[in-house]
N, C-alpha and C positions, 0 to 999 in steps of 0.2 A: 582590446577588442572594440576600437569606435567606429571600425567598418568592419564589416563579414562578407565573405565572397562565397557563394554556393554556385556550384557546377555538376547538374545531375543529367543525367543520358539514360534511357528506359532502365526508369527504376518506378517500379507497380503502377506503371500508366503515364506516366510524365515522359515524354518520347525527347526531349529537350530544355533545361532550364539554368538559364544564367541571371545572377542578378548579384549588383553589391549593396549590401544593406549600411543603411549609414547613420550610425546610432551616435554622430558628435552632438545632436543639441541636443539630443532626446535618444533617452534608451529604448524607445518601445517603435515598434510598427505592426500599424493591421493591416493584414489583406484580406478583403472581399471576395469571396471564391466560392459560387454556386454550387450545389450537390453533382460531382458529377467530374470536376474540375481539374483538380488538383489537391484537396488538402487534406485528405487523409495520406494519399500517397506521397503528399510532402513531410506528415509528420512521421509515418512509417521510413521512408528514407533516414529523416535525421535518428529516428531509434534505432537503426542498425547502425547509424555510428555510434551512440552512446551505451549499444552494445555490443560492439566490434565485432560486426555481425556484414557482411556481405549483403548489400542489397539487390533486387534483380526485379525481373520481367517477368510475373507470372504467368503469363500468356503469349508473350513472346521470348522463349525462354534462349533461344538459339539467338536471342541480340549479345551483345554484354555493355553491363551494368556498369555507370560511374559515377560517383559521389562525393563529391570533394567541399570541404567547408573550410575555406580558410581564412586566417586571422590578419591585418594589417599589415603587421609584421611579416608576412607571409609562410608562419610559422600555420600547418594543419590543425583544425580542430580536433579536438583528443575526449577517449571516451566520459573524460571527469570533467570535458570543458563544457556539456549541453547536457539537458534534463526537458524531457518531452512528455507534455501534460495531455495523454488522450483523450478522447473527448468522455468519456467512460469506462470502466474496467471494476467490475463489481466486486474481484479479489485482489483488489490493491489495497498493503498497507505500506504504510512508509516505517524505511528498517530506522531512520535515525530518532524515533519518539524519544529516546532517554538523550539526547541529546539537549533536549530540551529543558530538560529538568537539575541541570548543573547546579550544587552549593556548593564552589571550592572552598569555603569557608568550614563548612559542616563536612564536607570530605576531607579536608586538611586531619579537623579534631580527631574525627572517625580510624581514619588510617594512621594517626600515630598511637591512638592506642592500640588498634591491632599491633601494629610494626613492633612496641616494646614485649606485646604477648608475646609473639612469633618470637623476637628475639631471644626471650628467658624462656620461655617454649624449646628453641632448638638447642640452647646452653645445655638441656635438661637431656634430649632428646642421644645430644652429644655425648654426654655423660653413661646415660645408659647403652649406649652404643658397646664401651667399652666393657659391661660388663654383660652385656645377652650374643655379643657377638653377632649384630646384624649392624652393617655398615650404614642402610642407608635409611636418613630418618625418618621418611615419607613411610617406608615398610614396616619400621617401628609402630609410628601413630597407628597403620591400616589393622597392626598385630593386636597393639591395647586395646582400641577399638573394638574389632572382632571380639577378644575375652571377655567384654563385656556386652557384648551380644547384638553391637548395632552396627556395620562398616559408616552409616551415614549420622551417627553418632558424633556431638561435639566434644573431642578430644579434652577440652578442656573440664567437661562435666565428667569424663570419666576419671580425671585426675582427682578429684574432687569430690567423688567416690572412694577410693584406691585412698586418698589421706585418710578418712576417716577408720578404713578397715587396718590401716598401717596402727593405729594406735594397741589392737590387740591382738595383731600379728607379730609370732616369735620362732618361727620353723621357717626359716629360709634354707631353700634348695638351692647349692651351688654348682651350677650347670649351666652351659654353653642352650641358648633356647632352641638352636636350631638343629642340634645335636639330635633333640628328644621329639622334637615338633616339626616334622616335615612331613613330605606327602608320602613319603616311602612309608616310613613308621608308622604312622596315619591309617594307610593302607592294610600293615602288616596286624597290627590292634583290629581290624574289622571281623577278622578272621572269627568264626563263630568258637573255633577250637582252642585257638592262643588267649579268647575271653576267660575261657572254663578253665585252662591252665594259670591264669592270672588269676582268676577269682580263689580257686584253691589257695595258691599262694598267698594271697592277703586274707587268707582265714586261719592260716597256723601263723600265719607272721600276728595277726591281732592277737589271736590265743594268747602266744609266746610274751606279748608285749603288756597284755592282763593280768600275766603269771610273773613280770619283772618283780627283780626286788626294787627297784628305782625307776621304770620308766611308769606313765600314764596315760594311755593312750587319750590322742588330742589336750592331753594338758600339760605333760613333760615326758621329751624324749630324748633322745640323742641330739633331735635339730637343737631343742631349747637348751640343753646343758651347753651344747655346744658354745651359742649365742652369747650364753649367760657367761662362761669362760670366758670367754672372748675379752666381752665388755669389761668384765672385775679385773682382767691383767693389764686391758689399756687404760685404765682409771687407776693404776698401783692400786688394786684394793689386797693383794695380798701380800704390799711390798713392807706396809703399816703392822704387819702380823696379824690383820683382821686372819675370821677362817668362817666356812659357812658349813652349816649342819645337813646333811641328805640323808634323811630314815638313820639319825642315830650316827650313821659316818661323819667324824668330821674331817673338815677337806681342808687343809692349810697352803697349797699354791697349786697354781695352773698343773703343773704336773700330776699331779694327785686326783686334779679331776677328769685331767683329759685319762689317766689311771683306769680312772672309775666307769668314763664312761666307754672307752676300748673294750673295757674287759666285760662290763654289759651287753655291747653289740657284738663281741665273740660271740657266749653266751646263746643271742639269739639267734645270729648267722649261722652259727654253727651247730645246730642246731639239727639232728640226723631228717627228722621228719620235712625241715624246709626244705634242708640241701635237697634231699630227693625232688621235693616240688621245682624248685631250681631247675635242678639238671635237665625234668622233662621238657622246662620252658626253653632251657640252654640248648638242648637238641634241635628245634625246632629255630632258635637263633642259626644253631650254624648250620642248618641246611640253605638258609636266604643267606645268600654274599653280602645282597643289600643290607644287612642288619649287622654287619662285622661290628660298626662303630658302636650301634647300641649295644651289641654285648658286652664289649669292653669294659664299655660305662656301666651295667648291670653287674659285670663280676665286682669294679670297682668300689661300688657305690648301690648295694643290692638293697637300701632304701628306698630309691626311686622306686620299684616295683610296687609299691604299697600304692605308688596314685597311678598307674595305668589302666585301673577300670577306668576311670574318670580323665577324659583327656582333656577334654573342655576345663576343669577345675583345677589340672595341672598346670593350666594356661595362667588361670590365675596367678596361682600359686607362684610358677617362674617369676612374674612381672611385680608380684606384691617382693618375692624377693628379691630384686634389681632394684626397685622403687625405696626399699627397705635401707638400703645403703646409701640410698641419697636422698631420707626421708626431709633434711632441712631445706637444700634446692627444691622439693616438689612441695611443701610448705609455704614455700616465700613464692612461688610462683601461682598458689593457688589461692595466695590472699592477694597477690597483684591483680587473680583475674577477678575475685568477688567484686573488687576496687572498682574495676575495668569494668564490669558487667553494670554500676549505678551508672559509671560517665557514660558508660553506651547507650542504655535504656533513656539517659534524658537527649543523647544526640535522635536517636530514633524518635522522640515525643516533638524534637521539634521540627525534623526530616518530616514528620505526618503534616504538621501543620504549615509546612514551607510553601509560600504561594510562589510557583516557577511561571516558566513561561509556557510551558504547556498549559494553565489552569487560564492565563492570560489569553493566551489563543482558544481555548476553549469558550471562556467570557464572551469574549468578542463575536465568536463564530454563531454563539447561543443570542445575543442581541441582533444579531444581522438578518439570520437564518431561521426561518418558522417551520422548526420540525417539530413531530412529536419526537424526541428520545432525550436524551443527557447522556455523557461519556464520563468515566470516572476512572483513574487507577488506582488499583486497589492494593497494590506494593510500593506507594509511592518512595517511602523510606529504605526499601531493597535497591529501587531504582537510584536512586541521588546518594548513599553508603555503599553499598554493593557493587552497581556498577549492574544490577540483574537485569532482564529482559522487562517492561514493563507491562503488564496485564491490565488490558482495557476492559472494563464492564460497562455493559449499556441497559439504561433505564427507560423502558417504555414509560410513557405516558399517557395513562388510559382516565379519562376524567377527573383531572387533577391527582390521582394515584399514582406512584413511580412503581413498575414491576421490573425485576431483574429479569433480562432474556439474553438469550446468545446472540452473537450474531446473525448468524443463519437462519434464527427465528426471527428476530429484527428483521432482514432483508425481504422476506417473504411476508410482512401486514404493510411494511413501508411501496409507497408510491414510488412512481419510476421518476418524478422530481426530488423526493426525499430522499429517496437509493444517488440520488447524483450527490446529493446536497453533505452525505456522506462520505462520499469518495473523497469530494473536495475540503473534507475535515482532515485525510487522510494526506491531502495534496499539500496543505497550507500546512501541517506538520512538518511536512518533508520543506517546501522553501521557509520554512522558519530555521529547519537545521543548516539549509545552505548557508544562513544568513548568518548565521553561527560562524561558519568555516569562513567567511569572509573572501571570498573565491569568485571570481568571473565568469560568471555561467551564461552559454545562450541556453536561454529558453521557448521553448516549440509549443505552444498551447492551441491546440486542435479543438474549437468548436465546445467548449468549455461550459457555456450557458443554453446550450439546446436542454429542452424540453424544464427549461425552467420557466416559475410566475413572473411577473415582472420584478415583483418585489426581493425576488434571489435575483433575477438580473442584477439589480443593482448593489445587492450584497458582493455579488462576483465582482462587476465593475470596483468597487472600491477595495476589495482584495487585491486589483489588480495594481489599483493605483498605491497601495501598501507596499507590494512589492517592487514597482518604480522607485517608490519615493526609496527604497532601501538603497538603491543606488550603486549595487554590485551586479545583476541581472541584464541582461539585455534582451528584452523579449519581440516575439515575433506571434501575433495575436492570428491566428485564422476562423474566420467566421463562416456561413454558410446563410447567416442570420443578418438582414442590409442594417433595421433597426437595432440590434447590439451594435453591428459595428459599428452606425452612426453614433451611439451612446460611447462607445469607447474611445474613437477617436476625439468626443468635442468634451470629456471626463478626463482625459489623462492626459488632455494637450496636446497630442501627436500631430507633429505640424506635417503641413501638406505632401510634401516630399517622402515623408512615411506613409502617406494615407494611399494604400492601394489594391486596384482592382486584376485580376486574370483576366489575361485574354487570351484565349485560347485560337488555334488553327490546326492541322492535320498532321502539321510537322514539328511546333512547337510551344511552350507557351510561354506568353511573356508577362510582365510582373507594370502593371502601367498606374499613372496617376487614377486616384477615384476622383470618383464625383458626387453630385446629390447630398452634399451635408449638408445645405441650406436652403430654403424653398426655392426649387427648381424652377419655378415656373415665372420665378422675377426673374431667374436668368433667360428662361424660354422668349421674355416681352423683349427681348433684343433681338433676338435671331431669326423672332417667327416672319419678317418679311423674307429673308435670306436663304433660310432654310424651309423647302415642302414639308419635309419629315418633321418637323417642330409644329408647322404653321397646322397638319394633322393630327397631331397629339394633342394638342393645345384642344382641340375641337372637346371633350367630354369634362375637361375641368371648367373653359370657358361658359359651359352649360350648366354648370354644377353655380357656377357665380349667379349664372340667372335667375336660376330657379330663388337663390338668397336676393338678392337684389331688386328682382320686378316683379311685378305683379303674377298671381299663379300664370300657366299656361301660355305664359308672353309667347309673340311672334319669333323673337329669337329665340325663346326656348325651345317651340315644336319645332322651330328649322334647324334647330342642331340637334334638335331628336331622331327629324328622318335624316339622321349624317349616322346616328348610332342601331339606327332599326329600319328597315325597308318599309317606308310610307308612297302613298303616291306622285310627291313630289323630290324624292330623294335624289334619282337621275338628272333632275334639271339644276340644281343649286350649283351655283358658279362661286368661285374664288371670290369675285366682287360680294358678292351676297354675303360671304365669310367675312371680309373683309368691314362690312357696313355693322356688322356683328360685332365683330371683337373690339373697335372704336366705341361701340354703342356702350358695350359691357366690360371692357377693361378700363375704357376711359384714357386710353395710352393710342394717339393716331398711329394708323398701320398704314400703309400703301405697298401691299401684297403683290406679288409680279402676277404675270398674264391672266388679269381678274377674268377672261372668257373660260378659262378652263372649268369642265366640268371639276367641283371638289370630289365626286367619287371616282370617276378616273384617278386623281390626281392619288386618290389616297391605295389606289391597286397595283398602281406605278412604283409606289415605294415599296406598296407589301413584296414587290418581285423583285426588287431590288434588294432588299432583306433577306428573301430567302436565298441567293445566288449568292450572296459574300458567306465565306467558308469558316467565318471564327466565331467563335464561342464569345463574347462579352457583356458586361453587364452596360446595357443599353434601355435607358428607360422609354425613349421614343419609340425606341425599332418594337418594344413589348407590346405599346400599347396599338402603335399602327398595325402589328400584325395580328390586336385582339381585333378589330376593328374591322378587320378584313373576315377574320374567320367568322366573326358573326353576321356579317352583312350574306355573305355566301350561301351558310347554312340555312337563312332565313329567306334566299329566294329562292334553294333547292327544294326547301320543304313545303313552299308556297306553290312553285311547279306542280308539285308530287300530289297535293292535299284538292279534291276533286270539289267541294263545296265552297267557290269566292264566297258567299254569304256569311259563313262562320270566319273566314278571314277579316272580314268588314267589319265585323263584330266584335273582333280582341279589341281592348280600350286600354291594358294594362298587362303587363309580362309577358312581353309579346313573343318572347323565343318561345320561354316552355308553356305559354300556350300551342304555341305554333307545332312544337313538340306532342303536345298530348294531342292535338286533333290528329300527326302524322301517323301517333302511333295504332290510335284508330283504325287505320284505313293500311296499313302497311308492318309485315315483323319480320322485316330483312335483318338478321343479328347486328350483323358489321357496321352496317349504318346508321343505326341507333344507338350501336355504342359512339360512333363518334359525334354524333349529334347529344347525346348528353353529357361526351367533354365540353364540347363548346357550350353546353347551356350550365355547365357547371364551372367553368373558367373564365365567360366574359364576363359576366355582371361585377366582379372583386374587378377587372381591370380594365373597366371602360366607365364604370359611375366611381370615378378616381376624387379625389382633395389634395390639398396642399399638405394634409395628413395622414394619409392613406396608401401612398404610393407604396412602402418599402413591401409588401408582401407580391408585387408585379416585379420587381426588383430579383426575389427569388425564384422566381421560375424561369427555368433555363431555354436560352436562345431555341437550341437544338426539340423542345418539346413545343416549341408554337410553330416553328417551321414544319414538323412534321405534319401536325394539327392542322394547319395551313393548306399543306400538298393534298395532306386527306380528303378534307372537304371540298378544296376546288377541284379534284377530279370527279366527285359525287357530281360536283356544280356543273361540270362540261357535260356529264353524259347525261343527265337530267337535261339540259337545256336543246341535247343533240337530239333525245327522245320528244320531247315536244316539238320540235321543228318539224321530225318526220309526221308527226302527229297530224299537225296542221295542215300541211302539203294533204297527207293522203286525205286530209275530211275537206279539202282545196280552200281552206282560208286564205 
């Protein structure tokens, strides 16, 4: 990307623009571009390509639109190749902040102890798999979870739970979970009617089980003998001749107890009073097709019925017995995460204390930049482990106090300097993350330092040169502002061939060398024999020398006075006269061409000349010759107009808006008093000029002194054609 070619055709006001930008010694260029110009509609251009967005003609909309940026190569610019910095945008955040904040060293640690969790996590998950008969493991976790009462619950605290209730858990339920636990069943249990038929039912079943000669309700039942079975035969305990005692019975092998406890659960099952409770519930099964499966299971295994009040507990229940059979996997897994849980919390303590680049960009932004607020994230540790969104807090600053506030409350006590100054915390986030991705970006920076102090001026300025010096960017600076750009271009080096100004005309605009970075006016001592329009402009700084140089009131000073204000000898001063002047007070000989010319002809010559060329440019001559004119104009329309020469005679000082306030005296035509307080409000900034002072004449645009211009001298004609007829008819 060491040259960029842009080719735009009416796209929002730009009717024409070709230029190839040529970033080989130098990545950066400013253009100079009056309010009015070009550069918002240049940088709205390039944001429709970096958002693959169609640009157009809002006003001429029946044109079509063409925008083309292409690379050396001659390869198109593409939407990830430019990043376009507006000049403001009060809800801009930049999406890449946690980019900022990278520990691959602390995310290495962080995610391999996750990784061996997860891993003995799904060994576990796997296992259980096979015996609740739910395939996949994610629904598993979302199931234990829910049992225990939270979906956004850490899976691993509920394990860790579930171990310690495992130690006096002995009634495991052998059943399919999803068998008993789905939305059908679920459903069918809501029933106010199938509640009152369950509830009877587990009121004769507890009775019956009260009245056992071996069972105890919640302390030994079928589930527990079962267990207990189980275990004594997989331990040969009754291969040794051991035998164990129940109420007096002794039991000498598996067979004898599974015996004991069949002929129990006959006993209770069959039972005249439950059967009946049974049958009424079993009716109401087989009128729902949906319920085939659970009858089944209910004829089968007519235990289950006893936890159907309680569905939520059932849940339990099922998972503590799944959990039951693989109580040393969910043991070893839950002492790996206690493990896990010290190495995490001390990754987290030093994830808090990690200074990234974000806090570094933050440092920096806070020494450059005189706000009141502070930026803080308050998950820093989420963000650099996690990978989570990062949460920015802002801390006002109210007399050495820090208050938390929102943004929104922030943006509304914040100034429209400090609202910038924000944005651009926002902006320098985002190209700190470009600088990350190490990627060749043009970048569009629109007018970036308006309504800043000077002192954020040059915060930005050296952000900007930050971002040069990174040396992956190629930026493309637009001003509006003659003074920043001057500061930009003589700060970040951009040599001359970058340094430029718009010019504008009807058909198109072109991109041309600037000028004016160095005291104009040493270059002006060359030209001014050469040049009228110089040898004119020259006239109010010339004067500005004097006034420093000689004695108060000097001859040359009142004679370049009445060059700047209509006195009684203004008409007669010739070029020689100028001439004898600027020798006198530059101390640099001149020999001015046709010294008989009057110099105020000379200088109404130019203003016509000025206003008849058709383009828009940043011309510091043409500004000041055509301030020059409009004042001299106005000052002898309102002199015509103003009936009392006496109080004329008599201004000694400010002589437009006196001139002004006696007119308005005497005269309250709207229209031309408005324009007579432009010009008493625009020349005085651009005709008592310096060698320091200039760049605010620099901003104001060709097309608003011209108009200014047209305005007053046609006041000036008809004013001077009224006094003529005046005279004739009083026969002067």
């Amino acid at each position: 990307m060491d040259k960029i070619k842009i080719d735009f055709a009416n796209c929002f006001g730009i009717k024409e623009l070709k230029y190839t930008f040529d970033f080989t010694s130098k990545k950066a260029c400013s253009i100079y571009a009056p309010n009015g110009t070009m550069k918002t509609s240049f940088a709205k251009t390039v944001k429709c390509i970096s958002n693959e967005e169609a640009p157009q003609d809002l006003i001429n909309t029946e044109k079509v639109s063409n925008a083309l940026i292409t690379k050396s190569n001659g390869e198109d610019v593409s939407s990830g190749d430019v990043f376009v910095i507006e000049s403001y945008k009060e809800d801009y955040e930049s999406k890449r902040v946690s980019m900022l904040m990278v520990n691959k060293e602390l995310k290495a640690e962080y995610d391999k102890i996750h990784s061996d969790l997860e891993k003995k996590k799904d060994e576990l998950l796997k296992e259980l798999s096979a015996l609740c008969g739910i395939r996949s493991k994610d629904e598993i976790e979302i199931e234990i979870s829910n049992a225990w009462g939270n979906t956004s619950r850490n899976i691993f605290q509920c394990f860790e739970e579930i171990n310690l209730l495992l130690e006096d858990f002995s009634s495991p339920i052998n059943i399919k979970y999803k068998t008993i636990i789905n939305e059908k069943v679920i459903e069918f249990f809501k029933d106010k009617g199938i509640k009152a038929l369950i509830r009877e039912y587990i009121e004769k079943y507890d009775e019956l089980i009260t009245k056992s000669e071996y069972f105890t309700k919640g302390v030994f039942n079928h589930n527990n003998v079962s267990v207990i079975g189980k275990n004594l035969n997989d331990n040969g305990f009754f291969k040794v001749k051991n035998k164990i005692v129940i109420k007096d019975k002794e039991i000498n092998s598996k067979k004898e107890l599974d015996a004991l406890l069949e002929g129990e659960k006959s006993k209770i099952f069959n039972d005249a009073d439950l059967l009946t409770r049974f049958e009424k519930l079993d009716e109401k099964l087989t009128k729902n097709a949906a319920m085939k499966d659970l009858r089944t299971l209910l004829e089968s295994t007519p235990e289950i019925i006893s936890y159907l009040d309680n569905i939520d507990g059932l849940k339990k229940e099922l998972w503590l017995s799944y959990l039951k059979e693989k109580e040393e996997e969910l043991k070893a897994l839950v002492n790996m995460y206690k493990l896990s849980k010290e190495e995490l919390a001390k990754i987290v303590e030093e994830a808090k204390k990690e200074k990234t680049t974000w806090d570094e960009v933050v440092e920096i932004f806070n020494e450059r930049f005189d706000v009141p607020f502070v930026v803080e994230i308050v998950n820093q540790q989420d963000v650099i482990l996690k990978e989570n969104t990062p949460t920015i807090n802002f801390k006002y600053n109210e007399s050495g106090s820090y208050k938390d506030v929102d943004k929104s409350t922030l943006l509304n006590v914040l100034s429209n300097g400090e609202k910038r100054a924000l944005y651009i915390l926002n902006l320098i986030f985002e190209i700190e993350a470009l600088i990350k991705l190490d990627k060749n970006v043009l970048v569009v920076i629109d007018d970036i330092a308006d309504s800043f102090d000077y002192k954020n001026k040059y915060a930005i300025v050296e952000y900007l040169n930050d971002i040069l010096k990174s040396g992956i960017f190629r930026m493309v600076i637009l001003t509006h502002n003659f003074d920043f750009y001057r500061t930009v271009v003589n700060r970040l080096g951009i040599p001359i061939k970058n340094r430029l100004m718009v010019h504008k005309n009807n058909k198109e605009i072109k991109l041309i060398q600037g000028e004016y970075f160095k005291n104009v006016f040493n270059v002006w001592k060359d030209k001014i024999s050469s040049k009228d329009r110089i040898m004119i402009a020259s006239i109010p700084f010339v004067r500005n020398l004097s006034e420093y140089l000689e004695v108060k009131d000097s001859p040359n000073y009142l004679k370049l006075t009445s060059l700047l204000h209509i006195k009684d000898g203004t008409n007669n001063i010739t070029v020689a006269d100028l001439e004898v002047i600027y020798n006198e007070v530059w101390r640099v000989p001149k020999n001015l061409n046709a010294k008989s010319r009057k110099v105020v002809n000379v200088l109404f010559e130019e203003a016509e000349k000025i206003v008849q060329e058709d383009t828009e440019r940043i011309n510091l001559e043409n500004k000041i010759v055509l301030s020059m004119a409009i004042r001299l104009l106005a000052e002898e329309f309102m002199m015509t107009r103003i009936s009392d020469e006496e109080k004329i005679k008599n201004i000694t000082s400010n002589q437009t808006c006196e001139l002004l306030r006696l007119y308005k005296e005497e005269h309250n035509d709207v229209s031309q008093i408005k324009v007579l307080e432009e010009v008493n409000l625009m020349t005085p900034e651009n005709i008592h000029i310096n060698s320091f002072m200039y760049e605010p004449i620099l901003d104001l645009s060709d097309s608003y002194l011209k108009k200014l211009y047209s305005n007053i001298k046609e006041m000036h004609s008809v004013a001077y054609e009224e006094s003529a007829l005046h005279k004739n008819e009083a026969g002067e």
